[in-house]
N, C-alpha and C positions, 0 to 999 in steps of 0.2 A: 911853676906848674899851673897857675890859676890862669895862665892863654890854654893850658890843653883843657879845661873846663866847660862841660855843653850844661846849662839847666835844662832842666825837662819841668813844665809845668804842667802840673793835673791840674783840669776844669773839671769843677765836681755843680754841674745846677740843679736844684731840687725844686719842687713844685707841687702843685696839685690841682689836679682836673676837676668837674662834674663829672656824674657818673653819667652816662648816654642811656644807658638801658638796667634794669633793677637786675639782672644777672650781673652788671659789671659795678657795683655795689660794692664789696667786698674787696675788691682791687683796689677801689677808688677813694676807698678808707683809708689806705696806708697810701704813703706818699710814693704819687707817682714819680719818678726821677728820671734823669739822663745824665752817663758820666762821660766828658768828655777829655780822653786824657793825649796828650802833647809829647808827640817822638818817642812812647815807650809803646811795646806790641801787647796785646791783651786778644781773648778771642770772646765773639760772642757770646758762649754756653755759660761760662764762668760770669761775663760782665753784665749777663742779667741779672741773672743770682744775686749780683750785687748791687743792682740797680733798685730791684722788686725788695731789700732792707734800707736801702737808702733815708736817713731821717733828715728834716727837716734842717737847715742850719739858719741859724737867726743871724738878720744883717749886725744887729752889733755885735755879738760875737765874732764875724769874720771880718769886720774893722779893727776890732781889738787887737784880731790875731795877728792881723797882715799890719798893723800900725806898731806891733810890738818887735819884729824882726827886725834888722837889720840888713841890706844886702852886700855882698861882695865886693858891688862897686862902686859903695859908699851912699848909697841913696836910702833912702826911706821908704818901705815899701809900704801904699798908703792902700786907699781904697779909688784909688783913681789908676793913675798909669808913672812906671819907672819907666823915663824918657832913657838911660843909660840902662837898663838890661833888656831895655825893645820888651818888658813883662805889661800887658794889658790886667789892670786893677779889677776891682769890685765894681758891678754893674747892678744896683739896689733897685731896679725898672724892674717889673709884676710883670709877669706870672713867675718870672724865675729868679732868685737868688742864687750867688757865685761864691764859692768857697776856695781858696787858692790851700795847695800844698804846694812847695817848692823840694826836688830831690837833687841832689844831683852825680851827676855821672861822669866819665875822663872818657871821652872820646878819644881815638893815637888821634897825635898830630895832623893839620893838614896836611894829606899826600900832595907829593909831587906827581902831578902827572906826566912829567918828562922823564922819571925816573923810573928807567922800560925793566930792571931787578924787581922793584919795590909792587910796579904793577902786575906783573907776571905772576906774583906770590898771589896777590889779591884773587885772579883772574884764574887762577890754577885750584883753590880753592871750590869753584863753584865748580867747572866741570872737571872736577878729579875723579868723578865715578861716572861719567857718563860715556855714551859707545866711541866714542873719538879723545876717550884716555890714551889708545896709542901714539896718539897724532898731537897731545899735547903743548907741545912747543910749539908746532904750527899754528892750533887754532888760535894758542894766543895769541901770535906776533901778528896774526892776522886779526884778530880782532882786535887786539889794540891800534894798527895800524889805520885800519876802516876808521874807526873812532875818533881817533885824533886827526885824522883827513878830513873829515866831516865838522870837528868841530870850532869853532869859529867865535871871537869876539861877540860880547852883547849890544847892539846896536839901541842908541836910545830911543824910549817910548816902544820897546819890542814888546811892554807886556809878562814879563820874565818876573820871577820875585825878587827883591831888593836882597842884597849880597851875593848872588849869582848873575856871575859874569863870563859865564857860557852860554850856549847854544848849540844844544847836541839833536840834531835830529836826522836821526841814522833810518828813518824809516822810508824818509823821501829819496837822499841822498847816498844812501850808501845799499845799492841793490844787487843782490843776489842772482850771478849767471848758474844755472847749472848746465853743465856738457857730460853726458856721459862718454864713456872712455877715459883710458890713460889710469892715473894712480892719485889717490888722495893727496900726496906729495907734491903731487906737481899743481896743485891751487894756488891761489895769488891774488892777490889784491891789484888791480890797475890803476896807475896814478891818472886817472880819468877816466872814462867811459868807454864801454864796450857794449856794441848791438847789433843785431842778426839783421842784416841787411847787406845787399847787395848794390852798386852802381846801377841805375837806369839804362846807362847804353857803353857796351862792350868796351869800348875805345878811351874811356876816361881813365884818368889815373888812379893806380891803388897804392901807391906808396907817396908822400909828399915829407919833407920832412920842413919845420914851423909854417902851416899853413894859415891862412888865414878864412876864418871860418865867418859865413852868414848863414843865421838862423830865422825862417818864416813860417809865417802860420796863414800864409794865404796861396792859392794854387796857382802853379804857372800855365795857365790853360786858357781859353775863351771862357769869358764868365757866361755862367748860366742864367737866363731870365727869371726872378720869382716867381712867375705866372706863364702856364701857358699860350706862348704867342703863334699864332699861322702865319707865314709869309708864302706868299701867292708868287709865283718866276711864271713869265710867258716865254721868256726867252734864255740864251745860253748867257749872253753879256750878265745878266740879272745874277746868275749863279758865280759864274766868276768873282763877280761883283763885290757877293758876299763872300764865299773864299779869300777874298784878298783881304779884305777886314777885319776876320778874324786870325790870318797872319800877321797882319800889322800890329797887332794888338796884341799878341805872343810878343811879338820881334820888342814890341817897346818895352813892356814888360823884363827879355830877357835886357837891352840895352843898358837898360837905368840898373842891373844888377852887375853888368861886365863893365862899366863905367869906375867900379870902386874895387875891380881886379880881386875879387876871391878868387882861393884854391878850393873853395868846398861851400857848396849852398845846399841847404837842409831844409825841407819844410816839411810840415806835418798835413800837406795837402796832396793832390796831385799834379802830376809833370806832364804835361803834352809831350807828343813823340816830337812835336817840332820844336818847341823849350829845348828838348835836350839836346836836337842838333845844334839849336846854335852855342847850348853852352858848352858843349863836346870840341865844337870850333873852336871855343876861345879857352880850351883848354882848363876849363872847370869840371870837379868829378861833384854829382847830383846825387842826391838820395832822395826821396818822397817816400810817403803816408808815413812817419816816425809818431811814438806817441809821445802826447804831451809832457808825459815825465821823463821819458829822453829825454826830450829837447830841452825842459827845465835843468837836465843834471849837467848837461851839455854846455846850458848857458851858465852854470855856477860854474863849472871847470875851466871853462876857457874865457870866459870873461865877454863875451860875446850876446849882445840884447837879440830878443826875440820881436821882429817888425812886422806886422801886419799889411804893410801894404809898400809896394816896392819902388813908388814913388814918394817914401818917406824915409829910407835908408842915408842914414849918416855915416862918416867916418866911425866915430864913435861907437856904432853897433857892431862892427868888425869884431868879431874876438883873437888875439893872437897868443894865448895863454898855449895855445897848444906844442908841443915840442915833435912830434910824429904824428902821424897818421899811416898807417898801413891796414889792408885785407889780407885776412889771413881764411884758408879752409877747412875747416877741422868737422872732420867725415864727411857727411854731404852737403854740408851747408857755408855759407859765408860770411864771414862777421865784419862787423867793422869797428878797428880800435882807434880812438882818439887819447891818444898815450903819453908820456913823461912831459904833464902838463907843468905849467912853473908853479904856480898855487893853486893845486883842485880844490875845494871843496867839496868834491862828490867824488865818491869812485865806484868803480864795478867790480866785484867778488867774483873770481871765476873757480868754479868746484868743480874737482874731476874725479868720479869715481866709476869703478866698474858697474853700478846698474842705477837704474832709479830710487830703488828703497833706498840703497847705502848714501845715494845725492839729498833724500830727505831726509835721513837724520843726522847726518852732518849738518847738515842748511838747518838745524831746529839745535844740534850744539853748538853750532857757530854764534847762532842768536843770542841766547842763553849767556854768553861771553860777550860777546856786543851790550846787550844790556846791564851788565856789570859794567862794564869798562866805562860806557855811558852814564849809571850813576853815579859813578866816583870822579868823572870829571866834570856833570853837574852837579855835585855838592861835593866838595871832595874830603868827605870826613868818615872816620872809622869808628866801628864798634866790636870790641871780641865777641867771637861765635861761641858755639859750644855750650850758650845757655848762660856765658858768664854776664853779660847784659839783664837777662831776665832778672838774674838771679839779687844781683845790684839793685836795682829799680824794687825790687821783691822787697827789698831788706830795708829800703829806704821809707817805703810803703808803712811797712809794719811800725818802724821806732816813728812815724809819725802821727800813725795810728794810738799808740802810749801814751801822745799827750793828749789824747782825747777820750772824755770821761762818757762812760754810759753806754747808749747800744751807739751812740756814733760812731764807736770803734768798728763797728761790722761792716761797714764797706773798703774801710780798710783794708782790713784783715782779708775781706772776700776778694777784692783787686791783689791781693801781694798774693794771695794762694791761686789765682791766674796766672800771677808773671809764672809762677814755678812749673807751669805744665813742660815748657820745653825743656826743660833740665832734667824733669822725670822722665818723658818720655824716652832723652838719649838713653838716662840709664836703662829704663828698659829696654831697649833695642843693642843693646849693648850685651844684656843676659846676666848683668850683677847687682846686686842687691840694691834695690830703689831707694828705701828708704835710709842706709848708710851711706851709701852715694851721697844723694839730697842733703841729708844731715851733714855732712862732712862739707859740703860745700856751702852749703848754709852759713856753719860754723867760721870758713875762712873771711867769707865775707861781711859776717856780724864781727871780727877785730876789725878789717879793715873799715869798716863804718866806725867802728871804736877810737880809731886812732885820728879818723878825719876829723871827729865831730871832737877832742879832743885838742889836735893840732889848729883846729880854725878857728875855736876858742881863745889859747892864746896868744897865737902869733897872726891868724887871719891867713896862712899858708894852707891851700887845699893842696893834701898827696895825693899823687894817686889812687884810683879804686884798683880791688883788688880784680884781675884780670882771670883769675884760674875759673875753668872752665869744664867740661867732661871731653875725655877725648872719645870719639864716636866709633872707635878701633877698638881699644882695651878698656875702655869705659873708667881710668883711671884720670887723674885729677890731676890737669895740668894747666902750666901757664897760657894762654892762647897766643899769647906775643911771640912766647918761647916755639909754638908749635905751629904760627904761621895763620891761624884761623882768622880772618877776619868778615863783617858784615859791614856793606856801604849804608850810612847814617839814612839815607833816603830811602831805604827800603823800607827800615825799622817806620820809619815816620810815616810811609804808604798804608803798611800793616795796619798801625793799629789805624788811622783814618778811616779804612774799610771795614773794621773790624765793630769800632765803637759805631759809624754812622748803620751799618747795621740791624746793631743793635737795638739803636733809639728809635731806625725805623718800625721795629716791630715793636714797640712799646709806645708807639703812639698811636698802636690798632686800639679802637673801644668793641669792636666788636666786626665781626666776616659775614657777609650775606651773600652767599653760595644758592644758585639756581641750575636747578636743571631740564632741559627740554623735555616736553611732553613726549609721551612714547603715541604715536600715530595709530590708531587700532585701525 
C-alpha cells in the first residue's frame, strides 16, 4: 500500500517586516507570516486567521525536528533536501525561516486512462447535476473521446513538469462546432476537422476519399507592392504587357503546386479567380481565407506542414493522414469535413441542439467534462470527495499540532479548522445536524489516523486512510470508494495554490493609498 501513498508537504515561513507607517505598528509587532501549504485545499478567510498568529519558529528547532524523523523511503530527513522523496529541506537564508510538517494522505491508485468504466465514473461525478444530466452517457463518451484524441506523448525539453508525460491541450486542438438544429443526440466528435467553408469554384470536387492535402499561408494572387507604385501605358501592347505578367506569375505559382499532385490546397490567404482555374483544371478542390487555428488543427490531424511560399514545398509537407474528405449542407450553409483521419490529434465537436441557448449550455457542460477528463490524464491521481480529503489532511494537521508546545500550536489548529469548512458546509446543505455530522466523521478518521500512526511504527506498512466521506443527498456518512466520488489530485493542488498565493498577497499590503479626482466646480 505504501505506492498508493501521496505526501503532502506544508511550507510554514515566518518572518518579520519594519513597519512602513506608525498605523501599521501594531501589525508589525506580531509576526508577520505566510503559509505556504502543498496539494492540500485551504481558503483565504480561514488561512489569514492563521497567518496573522503565526509565531516565530527557530532554525534549530526545525533542524532538530526535520533531523529527528525518519522518512518512508529510508532517508534522512535533514535540513537540506530528500534526493528520494523529491521533499525540498530547510532554507535558514533571512528574511524567512522554513518549518516542514509532513502528513500524509492515500490517493486511489493511478487511473488507467484507457479504462473508458473507471473514467466515465470519474467524469459523471462532476456533471451529474448539471443541465445535460439527460445526456449523460453522451457527454461523457464525448468528452472522453475529444480528450484522449487530443492528447499526445511528452515531447523533450516541452517545458511540462517532470513525472508528467502528457500533453493535453484541448483548448487549441479540440474545438467546439455548434449548428443549430437536429437533437442533442446526434452530436459527435470528428476524428479531424470540420469548417464552414465552401469550394472557391463550383466545378471542384466535394467528396475525395485519402487525399492528399497542402496547407499555405501565402496568397495565390499577383503579389501586391509595399508601396504605392504609378505605372504610366501610352499604348495597348503596354497593357497587355502587364496582363500577361501577372498571369505568368499566377500560372507559376499554381505550377510548382500541381507538380506535387494534391487533392486539396488550403491557404489562409486569397485565391485569384485565375489560381482557381487552373487548379479546377487539374482537378484540385481550393479553399481560401481559413483561419489560422484551422489550419494549425488541420496540420496536427493530417500530418501535413504549413508552407509559406510555394516555391519551397516538399514531398514531405504533403499530409496524407486524412481518410475522407467530403461537403456536407446542413441548412443554409456548407461545411467542410476532413474525416477518419489515421492519428488526429485535434478534432471538431459538433453540437446540435434545437436553439442557441440550449448549444450554450451544453458547449459550457461539455467543457466542464473535458476539463476533468484533461486533469486526470495530466496527472492521473485521485482523491475522495465528499470532504473526505479535507477532513484527513484536518486530522493530520491537528495530531501534529500536539507535538508542539505553547501558542505554536495555533496555526495549527487554525489551518486544520480550514480544512473542515467543506465537510461542514455539505452537512449544511444537506439539512442535518452540522455538528454531529463533523463530529462523527472526525471521529472515523482520528482511528484511522490511529491505526496508521500505529501500524508505521511497527512494521513501516502505511494502510490506507480512511475514505468515508458525507454523501451530498442524504447527508449520511459514507465510503466515497463505495459511492463513486472522486476529485482529480490536480485540482486539489490548483485550489489551494490560488487560495494560499492569495492570501500572502494581501498580507504583504503595509498599507493602500486610494485617490480620488477633484470634483470640477
Amino acid at each position: 500500500m505504501a505506492s498508493l501513498r501521496q505526501r503532502l508537504t506544508i511550507r510554514i515561513f515566518s518572518g518579520s517586516r519594519p513597519p512602513r507607517r506608525r498605523a501599521m505598528a501594531p501589525l508589525a509587532r506580531r509576526e508577520r507570516a505566510a503559509i505556504l501549504v502543498g496539494s492540500i485545499p485551504a481558503w483565504p478567510g480561514m488561512v489569514r486567521a492563521a497567518m496573522r498568529r503565526m509565531p516565530v519558529i527557530m532554525e534549530e528547532e526545525t533542524a532538530r525536528f526535520c533531523q529527528s524523523r525518519q522518512s518512508r523511503c529510508g532517508a534522512v530527513w535533514t535540513a537540506e533536501h530528500c534526493f528520494a522523496c523529491h521533499c525540498t529541506g530547510m532554507d535558514t537564508r533571512e528574511p524567512f525561516r522554513r518549518h516542514w510538517i509532513f502528513v500524509n494522505v492515500w490517493p486511489k491508485s493511478v487511473v488507467d486512462v484507457e479504462n473508458e468504466v473507471q473514467m466515465k465514473e470519474i467524469v459523471n461525478s462532476c456533471i451529474g447535476t448539471k443541465f445535460s444530466n439527460r445526456w449523460n452517457d453522451k457527454m461523457v463518451e464525448m468528452a472522453l473521446q475529444a480528450v484522449l484524441t487530443v492528447a499526445r506523448s511528452k515531447t523533450p525539453g516541452s517545458g511540462t513538469k517532470s513525472g508528467q508525460t502528457m500533453e493535453v491541450d484541448i483548448k487549441r486542438y479540440a474545438k467546439v462546432e455548434k449548428i443549430p438544429g437536429g437533437e442533442i443526440a446526434d452530436s459527435v466528435v470528428l476524428k479531424g476537422v470540420m469548417f464552414n467553408k465552401d469550394t472557391t469554384h463550383s466545378k471542384m470536387r466535394r467528396r475525395i476519399e485519402n487525399p492528399r492535402i497542402l496547407l499555405l499561408d501565402c496568397p495565390l494572387e499577383y503579389k501586391k507592392g509595399e508601396s504605392q507604385t504609378n505605372v504610366e501605358i501610352t499604348n495597348t501592347d503596354d497593357w497587355n504587357t502587364m496582363l500577361r505578367m501577372e498571369e505568368e506569375y499566377v500560372e507559376n505559382m499554381c505550377m510548382e503546386i500541381i507538380a506535387f499532385q494534391p487533392d486539396i490546397v488550403i491557404t489562409e490567404k486569397g485565391v485569384s479567380d485565375l489560381a482557381q482555374h487552373y487548379l479546377a483544371k487539374a482537378n484540385i478542390t481550393a479553399f481560401r481565407r481559413l483561419r489560422k487555428t484551422d489550419n494549425n488543427r488541420i496540420a496536427r490531424a493530417t500530418g501535413a506542414t504549413i508552407v509559406s511560399r510555394t516555391d519551397e514545398i516538399q514531398e514531405s509537407d504533403i499530409g496524407n493522414g486524412c481518410g475522407l474528405f467530403h461537403m456536407d449542407k446542413i441548412g443554409d450553409e456548407w461545411f467542410c469535413f476532413l474525416d477518419e483521419c489515421k492519428d488526429p490529434k485535434a478534432c471538431t465537436i459538433v453540437l446540435r441542439g434545437g436553439s442557441k441557448d440550449v448549444l450554450n449550455e451544453i458547449e459550457r457542460n461539455l467543457h466542464d467534462a473535458m476539463e476533468v477528463v484533461r486533469n486526470v490524464v495530466y496527472d492521473p491521481k485521485l482523491l475522495p470527495g465528499g470532504g473526505a480529503t479535507e477532513m484527513a489532511v484536518a486530522m493530520g494537521i491537528r495530531r501534529a499540532g500536539l507535538k508542539v508546545e505553547g501558542v505554536q500550536q495555533r496555526p495549527f489548529l487554525a489551518v486544520g479548522e480550514a480544512m473542515e469548512v467543506i465537510p461542514r458546509t455539505l452537512a449544511q446543505n444537506c439539512g442535518v445536524s452540522v455538528i454531529r455530522t463533523v463530529t462523527q466523521l472526525r471521529a472515523k478518521h482520528a482511528a484511522a489516523y490511529d491505526e496508521w500512526e500505529k501500524n508505521s511504527k511497527e512494521s513501516g506498512v502505511v494502510p490506507p486512510a480512511s475514505d468515508f466521506g458525507i454523501n451530498g443527498t442524504t447527508g449520511v456518512l459514507v465510503s466515497m470508494e463505495e459511492l463513486g466520488i472522486w476529485e482529480p489530485f490536480s485540482v486539489k493542488v490548483q485550489t489551494i495554490k490560488t487560495a494560499i498565493e492569495s492570501a500572502c498577497m494581501i498580507l504583504r499590503i503595509d498599507d493602500i493609498v486610494s485617490g480620488s479626482k477633484k470634483s470640477q466646480r
